[in-house]
GUKOL-142964 format. One record per residue: x, y, z of N, C-alpha, C in turn. Coordinates in steps of 0.2 Angstrom, whole numbers, plus 5000, padded with zeros to 4 digits. Layout:
XYZXYZXYZ/...
// end
This chain:
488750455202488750495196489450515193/489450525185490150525184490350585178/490850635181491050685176491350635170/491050635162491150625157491550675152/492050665154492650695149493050705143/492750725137492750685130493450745126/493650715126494350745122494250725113/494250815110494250785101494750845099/494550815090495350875088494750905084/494250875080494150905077493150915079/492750925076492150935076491650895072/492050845068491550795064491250765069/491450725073491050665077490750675085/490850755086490650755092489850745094/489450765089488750755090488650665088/488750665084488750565086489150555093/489450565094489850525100489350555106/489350595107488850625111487950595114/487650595106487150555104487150485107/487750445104487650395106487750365115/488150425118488250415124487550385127/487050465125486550465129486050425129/486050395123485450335120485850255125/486350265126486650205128486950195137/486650245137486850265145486250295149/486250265156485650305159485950375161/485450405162485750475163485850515170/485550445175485650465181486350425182/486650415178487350405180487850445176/487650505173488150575170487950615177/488450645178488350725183488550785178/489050755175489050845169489650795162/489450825157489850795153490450885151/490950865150491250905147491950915139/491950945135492050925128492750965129/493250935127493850965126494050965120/493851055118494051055108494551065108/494951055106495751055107495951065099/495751115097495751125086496151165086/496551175081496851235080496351265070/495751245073495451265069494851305069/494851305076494151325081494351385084/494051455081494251515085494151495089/494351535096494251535101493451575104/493251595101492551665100491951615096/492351565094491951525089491251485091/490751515091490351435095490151395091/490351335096490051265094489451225097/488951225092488251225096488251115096/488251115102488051045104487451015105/486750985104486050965106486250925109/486250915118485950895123485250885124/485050835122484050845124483950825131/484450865137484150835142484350905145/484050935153484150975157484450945164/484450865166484650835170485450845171/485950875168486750875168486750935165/487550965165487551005162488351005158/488151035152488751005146489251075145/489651065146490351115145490651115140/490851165138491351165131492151185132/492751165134493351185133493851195129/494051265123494151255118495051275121/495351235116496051255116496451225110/496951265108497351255102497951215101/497751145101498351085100498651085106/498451065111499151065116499051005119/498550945118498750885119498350865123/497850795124497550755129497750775135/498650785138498450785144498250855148/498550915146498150985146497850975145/497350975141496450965139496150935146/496350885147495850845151496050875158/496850895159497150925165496550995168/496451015161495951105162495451055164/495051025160494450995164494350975171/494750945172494850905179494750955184/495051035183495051075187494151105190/493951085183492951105184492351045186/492850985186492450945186492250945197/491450905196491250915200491050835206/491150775200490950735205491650695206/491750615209491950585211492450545207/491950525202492050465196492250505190/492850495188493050535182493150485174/492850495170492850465163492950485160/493550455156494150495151493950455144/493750505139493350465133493850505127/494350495122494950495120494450525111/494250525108493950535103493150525100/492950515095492350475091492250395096/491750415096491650335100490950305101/490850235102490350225101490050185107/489750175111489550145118489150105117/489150025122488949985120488250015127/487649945128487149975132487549925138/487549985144487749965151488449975152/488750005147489350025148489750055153/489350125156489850165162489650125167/488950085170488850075176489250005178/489549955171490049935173490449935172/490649995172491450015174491450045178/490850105179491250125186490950075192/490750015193490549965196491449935200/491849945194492749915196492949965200/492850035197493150075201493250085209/493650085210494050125220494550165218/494750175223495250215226495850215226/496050165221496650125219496650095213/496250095210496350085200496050125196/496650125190496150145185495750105180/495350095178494850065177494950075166/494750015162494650045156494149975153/493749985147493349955145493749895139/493449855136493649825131493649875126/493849895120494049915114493849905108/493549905105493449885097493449925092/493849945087493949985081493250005078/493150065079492650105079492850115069/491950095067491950115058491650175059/491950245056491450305057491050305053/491150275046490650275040490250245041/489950205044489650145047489250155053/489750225057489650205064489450155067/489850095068489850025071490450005073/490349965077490949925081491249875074/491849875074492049805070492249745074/492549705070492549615074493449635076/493849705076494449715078494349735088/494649685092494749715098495149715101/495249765106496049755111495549745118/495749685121495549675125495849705131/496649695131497049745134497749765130/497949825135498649865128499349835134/499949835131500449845132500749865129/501549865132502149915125502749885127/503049885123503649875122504149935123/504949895122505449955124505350015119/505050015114504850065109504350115113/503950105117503550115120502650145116/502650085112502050115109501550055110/501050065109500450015114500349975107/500149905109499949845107499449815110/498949785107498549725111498849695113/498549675119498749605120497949545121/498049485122497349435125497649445132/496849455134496849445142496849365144/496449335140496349265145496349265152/496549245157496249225163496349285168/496949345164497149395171496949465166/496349525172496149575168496549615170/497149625172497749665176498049705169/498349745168498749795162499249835166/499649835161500149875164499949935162/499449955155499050015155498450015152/498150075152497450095149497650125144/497050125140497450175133496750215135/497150285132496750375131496150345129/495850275124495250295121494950275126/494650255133494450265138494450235141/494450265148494450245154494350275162/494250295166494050305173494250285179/494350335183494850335189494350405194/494550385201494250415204494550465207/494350535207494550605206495250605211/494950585218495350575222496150545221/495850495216496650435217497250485212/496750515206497150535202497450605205/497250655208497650685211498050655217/497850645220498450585225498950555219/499150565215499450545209499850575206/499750645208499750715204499550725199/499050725196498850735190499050705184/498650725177499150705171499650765170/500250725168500950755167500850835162/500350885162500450915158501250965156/501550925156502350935154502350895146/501950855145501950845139501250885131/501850845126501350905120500850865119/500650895111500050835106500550765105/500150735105500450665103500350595106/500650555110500350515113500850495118/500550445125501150425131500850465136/500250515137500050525142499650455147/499450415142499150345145499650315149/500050285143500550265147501050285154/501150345155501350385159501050365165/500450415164499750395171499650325174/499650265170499350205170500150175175/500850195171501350185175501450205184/501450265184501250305190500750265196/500350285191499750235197499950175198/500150125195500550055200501150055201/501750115201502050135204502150135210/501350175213501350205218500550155223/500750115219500550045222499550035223/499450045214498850045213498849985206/498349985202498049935198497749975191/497849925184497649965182497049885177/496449885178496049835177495749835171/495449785167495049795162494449765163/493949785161493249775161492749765156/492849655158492649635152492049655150/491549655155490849665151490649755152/490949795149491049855147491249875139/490949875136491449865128491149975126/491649985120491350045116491950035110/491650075108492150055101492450125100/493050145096493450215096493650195090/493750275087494150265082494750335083/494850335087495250395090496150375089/496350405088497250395084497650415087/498350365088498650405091499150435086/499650505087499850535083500650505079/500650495073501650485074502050485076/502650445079503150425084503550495085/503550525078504150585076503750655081/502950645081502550695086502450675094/503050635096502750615102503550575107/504050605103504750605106504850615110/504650675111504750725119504450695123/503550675123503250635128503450575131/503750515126504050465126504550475130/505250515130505850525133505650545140/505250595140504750625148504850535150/504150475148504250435152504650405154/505350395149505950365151506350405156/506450455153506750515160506650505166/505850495168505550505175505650445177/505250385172505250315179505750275176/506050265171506850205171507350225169/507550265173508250295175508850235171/508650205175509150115176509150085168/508750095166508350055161508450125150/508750145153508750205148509150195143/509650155143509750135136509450055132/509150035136508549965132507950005129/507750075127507350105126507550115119/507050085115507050125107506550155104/506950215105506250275105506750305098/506150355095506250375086506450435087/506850445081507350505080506850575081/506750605085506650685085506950725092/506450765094506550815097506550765106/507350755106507550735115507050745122/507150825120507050865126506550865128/506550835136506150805139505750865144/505950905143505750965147505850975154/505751005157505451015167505350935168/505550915171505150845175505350845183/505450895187505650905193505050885198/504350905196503850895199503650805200/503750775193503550715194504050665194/504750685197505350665199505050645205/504750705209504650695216504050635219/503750635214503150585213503650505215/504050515211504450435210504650415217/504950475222504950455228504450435232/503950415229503350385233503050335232/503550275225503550255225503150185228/502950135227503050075232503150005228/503350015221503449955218504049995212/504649925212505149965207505049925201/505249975196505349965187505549865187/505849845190506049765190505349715191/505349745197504749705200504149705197/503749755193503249795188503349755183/503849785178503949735173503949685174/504449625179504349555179503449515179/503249565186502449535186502149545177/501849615176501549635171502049595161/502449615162502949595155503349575154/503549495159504249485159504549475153/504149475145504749455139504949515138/504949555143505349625140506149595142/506149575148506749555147507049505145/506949425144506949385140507249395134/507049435131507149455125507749475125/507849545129508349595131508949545131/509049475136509649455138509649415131/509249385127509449345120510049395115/509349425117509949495111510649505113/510849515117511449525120512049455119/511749395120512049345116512149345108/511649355106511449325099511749395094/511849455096512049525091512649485091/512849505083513449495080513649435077/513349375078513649325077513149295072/513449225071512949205063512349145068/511949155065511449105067511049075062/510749005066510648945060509748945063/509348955060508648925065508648875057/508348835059508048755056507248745058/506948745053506248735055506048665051/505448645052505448595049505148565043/505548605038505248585028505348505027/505348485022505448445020506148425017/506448495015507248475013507748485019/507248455025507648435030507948385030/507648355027507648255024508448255023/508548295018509248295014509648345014/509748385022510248425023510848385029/511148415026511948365032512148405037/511948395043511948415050512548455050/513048435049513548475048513648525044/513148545041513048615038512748655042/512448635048512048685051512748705056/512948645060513448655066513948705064/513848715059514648765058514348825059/513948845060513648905063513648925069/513848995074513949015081513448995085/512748995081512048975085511448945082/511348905085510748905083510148885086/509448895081508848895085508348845082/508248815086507848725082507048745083/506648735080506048755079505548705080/505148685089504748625087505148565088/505048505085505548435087506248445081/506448505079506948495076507348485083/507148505087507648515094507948455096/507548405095507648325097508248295089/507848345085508348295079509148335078/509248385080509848405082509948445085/510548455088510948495094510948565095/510448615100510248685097510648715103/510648755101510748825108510148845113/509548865107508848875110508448835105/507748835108507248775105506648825107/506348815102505648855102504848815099/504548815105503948795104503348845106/502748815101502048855107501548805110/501848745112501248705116501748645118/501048645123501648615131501748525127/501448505123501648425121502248455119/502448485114503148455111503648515117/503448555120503948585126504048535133/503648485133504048435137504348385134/504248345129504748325124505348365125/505248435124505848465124506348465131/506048465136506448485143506548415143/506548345139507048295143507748315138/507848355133508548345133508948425135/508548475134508648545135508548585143/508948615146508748645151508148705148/507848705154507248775154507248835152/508048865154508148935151508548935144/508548875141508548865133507848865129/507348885131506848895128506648945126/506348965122506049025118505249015118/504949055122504349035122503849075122/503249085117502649145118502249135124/502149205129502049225134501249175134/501249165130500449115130500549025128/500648985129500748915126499948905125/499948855122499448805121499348755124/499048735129498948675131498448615127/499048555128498548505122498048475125/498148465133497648405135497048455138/497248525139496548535142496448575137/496548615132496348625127496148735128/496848735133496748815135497448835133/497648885131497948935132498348955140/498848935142499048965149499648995149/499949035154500549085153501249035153/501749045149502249015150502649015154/502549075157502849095164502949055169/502149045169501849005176501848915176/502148905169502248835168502948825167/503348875166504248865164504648925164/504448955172504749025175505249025174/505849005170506649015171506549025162/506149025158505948995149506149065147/506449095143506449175139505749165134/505249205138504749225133504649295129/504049285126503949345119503549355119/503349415115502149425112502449415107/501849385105501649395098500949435098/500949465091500449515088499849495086/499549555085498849515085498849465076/498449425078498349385071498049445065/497749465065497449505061497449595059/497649585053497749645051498549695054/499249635058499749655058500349685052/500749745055500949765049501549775051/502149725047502649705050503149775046/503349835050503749865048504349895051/504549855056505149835060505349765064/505949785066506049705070505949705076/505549755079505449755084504949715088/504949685093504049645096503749685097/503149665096502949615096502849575091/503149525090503349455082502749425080/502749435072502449415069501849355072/501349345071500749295073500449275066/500749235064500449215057500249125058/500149095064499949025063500448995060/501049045061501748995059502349015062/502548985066503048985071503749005069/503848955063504548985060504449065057/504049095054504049155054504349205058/503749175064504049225071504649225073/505049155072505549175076506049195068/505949195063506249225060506149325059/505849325062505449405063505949435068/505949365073506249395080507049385080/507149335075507949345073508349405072/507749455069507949505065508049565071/507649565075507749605080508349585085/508649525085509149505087509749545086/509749545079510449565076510849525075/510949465072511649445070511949465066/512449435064512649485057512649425052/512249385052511749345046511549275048/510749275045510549255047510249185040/510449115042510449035038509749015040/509149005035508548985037508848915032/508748845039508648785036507748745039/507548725033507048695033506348795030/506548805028505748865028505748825019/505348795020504948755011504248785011/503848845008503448845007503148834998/503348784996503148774992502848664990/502448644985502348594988502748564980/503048504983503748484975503448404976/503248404968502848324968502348294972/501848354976501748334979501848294986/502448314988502848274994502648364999/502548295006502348365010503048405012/502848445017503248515019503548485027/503348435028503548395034504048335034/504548325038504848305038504648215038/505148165036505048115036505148085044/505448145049505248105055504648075060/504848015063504547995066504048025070/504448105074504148165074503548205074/503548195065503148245061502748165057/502648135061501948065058502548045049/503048045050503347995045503448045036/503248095038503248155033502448135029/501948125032501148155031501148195024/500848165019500948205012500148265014/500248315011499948365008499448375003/498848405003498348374998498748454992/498748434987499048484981498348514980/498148544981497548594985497548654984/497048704984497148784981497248794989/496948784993496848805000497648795003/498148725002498848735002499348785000/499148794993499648844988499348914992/498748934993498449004996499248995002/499048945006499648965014500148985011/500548915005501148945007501349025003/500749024998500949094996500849155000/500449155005500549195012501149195015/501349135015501949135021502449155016/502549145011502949175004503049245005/502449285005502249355007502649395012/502349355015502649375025503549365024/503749315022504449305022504749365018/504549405013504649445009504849495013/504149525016504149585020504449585026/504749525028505249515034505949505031/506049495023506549525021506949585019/506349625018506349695016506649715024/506349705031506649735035507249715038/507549625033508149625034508449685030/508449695024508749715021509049805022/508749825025508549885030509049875035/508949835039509549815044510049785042/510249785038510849765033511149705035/510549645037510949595040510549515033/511049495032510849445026510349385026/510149385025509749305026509749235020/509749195022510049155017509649095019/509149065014508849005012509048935010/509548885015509748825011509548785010/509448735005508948685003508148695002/508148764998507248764998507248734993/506548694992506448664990505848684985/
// end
């Protein structure tokens, strides 16, 4: 049986959330639910009448005034009564058989969190939007990622998940050191494999949330708290947003860190090695001019020595074979073996997932070209590019990405040879090499013109965040 921990700010959806729990769960697997109003809207004296149609459990109220997930759920923790603790982060919606397989994962050493789907409130329904699992970058703010074949994460996200009472005080609790905002997940989820736990996801468990995390500018301090405490080492790779530094008291959860049993290297390399892949490109790549060549069709008729006069370049695909790159970037293993008869291994650029062509899967890059610098890309759908930081653009077009990921580079200008998205007499957008099938002409098609005026789109708004970055971009030979 499992204390049910529901964290809200406000009181529109607790009765739906609630509702729905109970239709979608048996009830001999609740021992007590408990509601953490957390409103600076809600007297204190104020009641808030919840219907429970059952006498089987018994339902609690917590109110308290903006002080943040992790004190909310910390006061809970203190009343709770059973073993199995479930931490439910807003409005939500539960699939049928949800707690019993999740808490089905749980021990005494993970925490445990469901799949995810973008909760409709107006609707109240799950959308076709899911995170399978989250990660984060050196900005420290959470992304999906695909699972594929490993349900391991470096974390759970607030909108919910479960850990046994025990593990998480063997843990010391959540850091209430922190305010409203977000990074208590991350925090905790780090902590626990730290200290040489797991943090899993639980494919056949889904619930849908539509619970928010707060702006970057409300959640400085938290953020900095988790740089402070666990990457000492690692503290200037961190780009966290302009507010309020101060990280507070962290003397207690310092002492945590000496309990260690896996360090910051070792974590990231298993869980996210493109954090550092990336990390060492950059430090080449800042300042100088760089050339990426992708493969348009006014390839045909650019003179090779217009690219070589550039400090660096990056060949995109079989441009790498038709000339002389620095790095070469692909996403499927046929043209990255092509690629390693002329290039060493750690001249590659490569998404943390390739495409296999013969068996027709997805496999990690890592586990197929361990020396390779790899990257995330973002989710396909519904990404909204408004920096240069990864996770890089996922647009079904590879030159984009690496020109997204250029930008986070920083050179101090950047030469796109080959980006043709337009279609000129009908001649295709593929080179005449032997390559690219002899230059394969293109149907002049409304379904053509829709692509390139996407990728037209997306080039824009990756130029808007050059131009914010005040580093130049320059198109030769578009055609």
């Amino acid at each position: 049986m499992a204390s049910i921990i529901y964290y809200c700010k406000d009181i529109d959806y607790i009765q739906q959330s609630i509702d729905d729990l109970l239709d979608n769960t048996f009830e001999s697997l609740i021992d007590e639910i408990i509601i953490c109003l957390d409103s600076i809207e809600i007297n204190e004296n104020e009641e808030v009448l919840i219907n429970i149609p059952t006498t089987k459990f018994k339902c609690s109220i917590i109110k308290s005034s903006n002080i943040g997930r992790s004190r909310a759920w910390s006061e809970a923790v203190n009343i709770t009564k059973s073993d199995d603790l479930v931490f439910v982060g807003g409005p939500t919606k539960f699939s049928t058989h949800w707690l019993e397989n999740l808490l089905s994962k749980v021990n005494d050493n993970n925490i445990v969190s469901p799949i995810i789907h973008t909760l409709d409130t107006d609707l109240w329904s799950m959308t076709d939007i899911r995170h399978e699992k989250f990660g984060w970058r050196w900005d420290l703010q959470l992304y999906s990622k695909p699972m594929h074949d490993d349900n391991r994460a470096i974390t759970v996200s607030s909108y919910c998940f479960a850990i046994k009472k025990n593990r998480l005080l063997e843990c010391g609790g959540f850091d209430v050191g922190m305010v409203h905002g977000c990074g208590e997940d991350i925090e905790l989820s780090y902590r626990n494999i730290a200290l040489g736990g797991e943090c899993l996801i639980v494919k056949d468990s889904i619930v849908g949330s539509a619970a928010t995390r707060e702006p970057n500018s409300e959640s400085t301090k938290n953020l900095s708290r988790i740089v402070n405490i666990w990457f000492t080492e690692y503290m200037r790779d961190f780009i966290l947003p302009e507010g309020d530094t101060d990280c507070g008291k962290i003397n207690d959860l310092v002492t945590a860190t000496n309990k260690r049993v896996k360090s910051n290297t070792e974590i990231l390399n298993e869980y996210q090695p493109e954090l550092f892949g990336i990390k060492d490109l950059r430090k080449i790549i800042k300042d100088r001019s760089l050339a990426i060549i992708s493969p348009g069709a006014s390839m045909d008729y650019i003179d090779k020595s217009m690219i070589y006069r550039h400090e660096l370049i990056i060949g995109i695909d079989y441009m790498g074979m038709l000339c002389d790159c620095d790095f070469v970037v692909s996403d499927t293993t046929e043209i990255i073996t092509e690629l390693t008869t002329k290039y060493s291994v750690d001249k590659m650029i490569l998404p943390t997932m390739i495409a296999n062509i013969s068996t027709g899967r997805y496999e990690l890059a890592k586990s197929l070209y361990p020396k390779a610098n790899v990257f995330e890309l973002g989710n396909r759908e519904g990404m909204v590019i408004n920096n240069s930081n990864p996770p890089f653009i996922n647009a079904n077009n590879i030159s984009l990405t690496i020109l997204h990921m250029a930008l986070y580079f920083e050179p101090n200008v950047i030469y796109l040879y080959g980006y043709d998205n337009s279609l000129l007499y009908d001649k295709s957008h593929i080179m005449t090499s032997r390559y690219y099938g002899d230059g394969k002409i293109l149907p002049n098609i409304e379904s053509t013109h829709n692509k390139y005026k996407y990728d037209e789109f997306l080039i824009d708004q990756l130029k808007t965040i050059a131009i914010k970055s005040k580093i130049p971009v320059i198109r030769i030979n578009h055609l």
